[in-house]
MARVEXLO-303073 format. One line per 2 residues: for each residue x, y, z of N, C-alpha, C. Coordinates in nm, 4 decimals. Layout:
// residues N
X/Y/Z/X/Y/Z/X/Y/Z | ...
// end
This chain:
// residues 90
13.0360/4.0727/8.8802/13.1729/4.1005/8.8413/13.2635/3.9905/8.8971 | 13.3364/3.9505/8.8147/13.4579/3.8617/8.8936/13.5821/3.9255/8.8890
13.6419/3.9054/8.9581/13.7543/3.9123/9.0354/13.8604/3.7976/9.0707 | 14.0297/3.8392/9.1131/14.1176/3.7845/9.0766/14.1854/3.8094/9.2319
14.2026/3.7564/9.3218/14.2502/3.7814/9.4538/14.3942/3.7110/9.4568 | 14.4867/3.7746/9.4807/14.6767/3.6833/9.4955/14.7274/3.6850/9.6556
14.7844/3.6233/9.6987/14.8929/3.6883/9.8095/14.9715/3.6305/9.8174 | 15.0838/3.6961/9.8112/15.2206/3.6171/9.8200/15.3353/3.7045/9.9233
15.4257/3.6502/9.9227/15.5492/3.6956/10.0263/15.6309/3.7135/9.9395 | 15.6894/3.8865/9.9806/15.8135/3.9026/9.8724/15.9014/3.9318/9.9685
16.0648/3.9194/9.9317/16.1800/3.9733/9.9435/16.1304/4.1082/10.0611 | 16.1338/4.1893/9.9673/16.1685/4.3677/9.9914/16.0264/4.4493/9.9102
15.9168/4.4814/9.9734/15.8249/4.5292/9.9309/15.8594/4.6413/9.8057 | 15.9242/4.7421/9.8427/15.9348/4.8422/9.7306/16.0396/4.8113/9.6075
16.1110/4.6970/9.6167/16.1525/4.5952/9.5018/16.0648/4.5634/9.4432 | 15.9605/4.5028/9.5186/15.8608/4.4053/9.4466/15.7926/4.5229/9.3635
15.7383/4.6209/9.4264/15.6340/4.6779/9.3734/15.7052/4.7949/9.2181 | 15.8488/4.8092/9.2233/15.8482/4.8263/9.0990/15.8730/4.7777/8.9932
15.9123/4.6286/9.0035/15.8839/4.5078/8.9027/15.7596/4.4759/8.8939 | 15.6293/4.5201/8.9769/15.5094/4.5052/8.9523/15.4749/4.6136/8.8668
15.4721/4.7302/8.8669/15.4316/4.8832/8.7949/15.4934/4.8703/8.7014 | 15.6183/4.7778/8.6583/15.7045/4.7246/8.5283/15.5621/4.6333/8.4170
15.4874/4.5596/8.4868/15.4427/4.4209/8.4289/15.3186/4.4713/8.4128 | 15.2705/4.6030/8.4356/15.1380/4.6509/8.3622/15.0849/4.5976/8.2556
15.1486/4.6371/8.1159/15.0742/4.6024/8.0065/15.0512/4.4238/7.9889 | 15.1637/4.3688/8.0716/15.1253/4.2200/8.0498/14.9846/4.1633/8.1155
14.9564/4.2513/8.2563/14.8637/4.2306/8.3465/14.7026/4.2518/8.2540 | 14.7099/4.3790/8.1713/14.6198/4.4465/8.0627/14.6018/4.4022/7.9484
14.7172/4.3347/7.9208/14.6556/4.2410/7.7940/14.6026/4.1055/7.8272 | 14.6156/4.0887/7.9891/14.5718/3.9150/8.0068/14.4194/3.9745/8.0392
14.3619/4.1191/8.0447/14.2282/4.1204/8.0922/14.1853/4.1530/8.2329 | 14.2992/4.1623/8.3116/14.2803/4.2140/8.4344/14.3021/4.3696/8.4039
14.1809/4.4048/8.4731/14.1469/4.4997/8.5257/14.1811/4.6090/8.6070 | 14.1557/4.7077/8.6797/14.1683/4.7928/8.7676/14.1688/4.6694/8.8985
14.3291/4.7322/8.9502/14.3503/4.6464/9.0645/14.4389/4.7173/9.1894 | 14.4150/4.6533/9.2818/14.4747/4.7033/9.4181/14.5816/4.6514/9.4936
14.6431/4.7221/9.5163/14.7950/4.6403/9.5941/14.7578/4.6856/9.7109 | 14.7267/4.5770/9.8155/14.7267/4.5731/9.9262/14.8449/4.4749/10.0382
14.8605/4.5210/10.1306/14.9878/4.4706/10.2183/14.9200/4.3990/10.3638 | 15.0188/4.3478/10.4088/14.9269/4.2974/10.5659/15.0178/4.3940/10.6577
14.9222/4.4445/10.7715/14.9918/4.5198/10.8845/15.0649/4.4305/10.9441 | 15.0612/4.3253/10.9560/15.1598/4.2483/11.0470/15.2962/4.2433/10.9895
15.3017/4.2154/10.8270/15.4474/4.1875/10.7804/15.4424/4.2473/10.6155 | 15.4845/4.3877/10.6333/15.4454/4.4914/10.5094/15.5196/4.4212/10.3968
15.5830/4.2466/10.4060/15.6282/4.2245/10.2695/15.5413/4.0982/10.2446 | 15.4115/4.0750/10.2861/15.2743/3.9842/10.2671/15.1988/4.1024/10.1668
15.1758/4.0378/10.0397/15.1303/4.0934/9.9450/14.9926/4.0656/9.9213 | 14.8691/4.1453/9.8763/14.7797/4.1024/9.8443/14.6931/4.1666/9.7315
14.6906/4.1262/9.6293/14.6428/4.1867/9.5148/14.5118/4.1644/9.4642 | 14.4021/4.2272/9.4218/14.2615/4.2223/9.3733/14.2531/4.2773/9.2451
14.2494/4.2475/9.1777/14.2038/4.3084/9.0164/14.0750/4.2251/8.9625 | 14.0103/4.3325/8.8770/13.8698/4.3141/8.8218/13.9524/4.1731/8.6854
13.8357/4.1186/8.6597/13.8912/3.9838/8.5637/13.7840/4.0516/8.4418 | 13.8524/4.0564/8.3070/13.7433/4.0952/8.1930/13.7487/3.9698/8.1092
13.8372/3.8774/8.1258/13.8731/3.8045/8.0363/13.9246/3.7068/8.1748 | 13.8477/3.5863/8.1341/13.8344/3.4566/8.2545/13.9747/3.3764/8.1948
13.9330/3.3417/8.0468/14.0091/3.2465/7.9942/14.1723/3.3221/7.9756 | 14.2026/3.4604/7.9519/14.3350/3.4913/7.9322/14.3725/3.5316/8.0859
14.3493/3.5680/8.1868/14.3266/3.5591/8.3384/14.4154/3.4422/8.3614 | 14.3404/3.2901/8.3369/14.4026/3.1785/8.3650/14.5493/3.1744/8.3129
14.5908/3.2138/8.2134/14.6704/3.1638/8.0734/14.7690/3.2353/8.1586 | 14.7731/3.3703/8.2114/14.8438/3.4582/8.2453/14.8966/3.4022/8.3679
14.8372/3.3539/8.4522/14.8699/3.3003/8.5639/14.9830/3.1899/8.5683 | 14.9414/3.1447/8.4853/15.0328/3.0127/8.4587/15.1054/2.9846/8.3371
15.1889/3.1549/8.2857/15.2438/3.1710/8.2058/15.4090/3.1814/8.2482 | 15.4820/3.1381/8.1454/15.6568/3.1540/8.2055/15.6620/3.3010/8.2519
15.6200/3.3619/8.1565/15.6432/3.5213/8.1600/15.6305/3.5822/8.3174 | 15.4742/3.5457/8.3651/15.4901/3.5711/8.4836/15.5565/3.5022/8.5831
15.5963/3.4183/8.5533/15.6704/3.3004/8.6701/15.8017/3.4080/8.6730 | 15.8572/3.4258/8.5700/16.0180/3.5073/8.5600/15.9760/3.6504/8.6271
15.8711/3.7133/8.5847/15.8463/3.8651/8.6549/15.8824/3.8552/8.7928 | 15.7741/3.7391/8.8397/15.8143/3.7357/8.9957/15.9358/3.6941/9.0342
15.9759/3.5799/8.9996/16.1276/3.5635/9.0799/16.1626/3.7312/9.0227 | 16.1809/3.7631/8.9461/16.2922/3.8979/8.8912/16.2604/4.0251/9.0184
16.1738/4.0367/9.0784/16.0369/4.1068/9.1677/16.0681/4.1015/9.2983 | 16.1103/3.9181/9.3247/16.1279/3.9080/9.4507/16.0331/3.8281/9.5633
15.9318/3.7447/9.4654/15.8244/3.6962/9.5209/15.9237/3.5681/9.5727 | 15.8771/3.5443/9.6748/15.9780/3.4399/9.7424/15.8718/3.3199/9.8429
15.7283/3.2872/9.7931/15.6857/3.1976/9.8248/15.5456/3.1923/9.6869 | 15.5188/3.0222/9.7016/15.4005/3.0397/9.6418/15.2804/3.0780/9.5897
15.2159/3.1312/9.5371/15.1378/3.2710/9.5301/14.9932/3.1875/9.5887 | 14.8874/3.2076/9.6902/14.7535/3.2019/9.6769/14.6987/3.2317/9.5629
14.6163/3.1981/9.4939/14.5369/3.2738/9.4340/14.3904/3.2004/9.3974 | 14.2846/3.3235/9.3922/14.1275/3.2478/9.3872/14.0742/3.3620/9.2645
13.9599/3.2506/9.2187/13.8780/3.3802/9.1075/13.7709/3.3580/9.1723 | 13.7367/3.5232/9.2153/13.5795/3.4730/9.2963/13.4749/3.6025/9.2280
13.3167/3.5571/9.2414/13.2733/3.6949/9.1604/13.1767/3.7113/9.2703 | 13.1209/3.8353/9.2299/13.0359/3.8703/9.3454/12.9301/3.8076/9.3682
12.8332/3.8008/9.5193/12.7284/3.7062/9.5058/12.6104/3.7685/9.5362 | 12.6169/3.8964/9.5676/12.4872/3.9497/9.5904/12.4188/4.0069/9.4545
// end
């Protein structure tokens, strides 16, 4: 299975996260999957997201689409996003 790992720094966590629960169907039509919003204990506005990848090539497209560039500023993402596609190895 591959997978789609993000982390970024937002603003105001519960800002962010309902401009995220906003951007569902865009997330579902790029092919991502069932995914997880995870936070860091040190600084609950360090974001970290995992979703299953069904679609490699619309995955990419999505990433580096205006659409999502505007979600996030609109969201509150306020640094560069990490992001890796990694699949499982066992």
């Amino acid at each position: 299975m591959k997978s789609l790992i993000i982390r970024h720094k937002v603003k105001d966590f519960s800002s962010w996260k309902k401009g995220y629960d906003d951007h569902a169907g865009a997330r579902a039509a790029a092919g991502l999957g069932k995914g997880r919003v995870t936070r860091s204990v040190e600084d609950p506005n360090e974001v970290i997201l995992i979703f299953e990848v069904g679609d490699m090539a619309k995955a990419k497209a999505f990433g580096a689409s205006d659409d999502l560039k505007a979600a996030m500023r609109t969201a509150g993402v306020i640094d560069k996003p990490d992001s890796y596609f990694v699949e499982d190895a066992n």
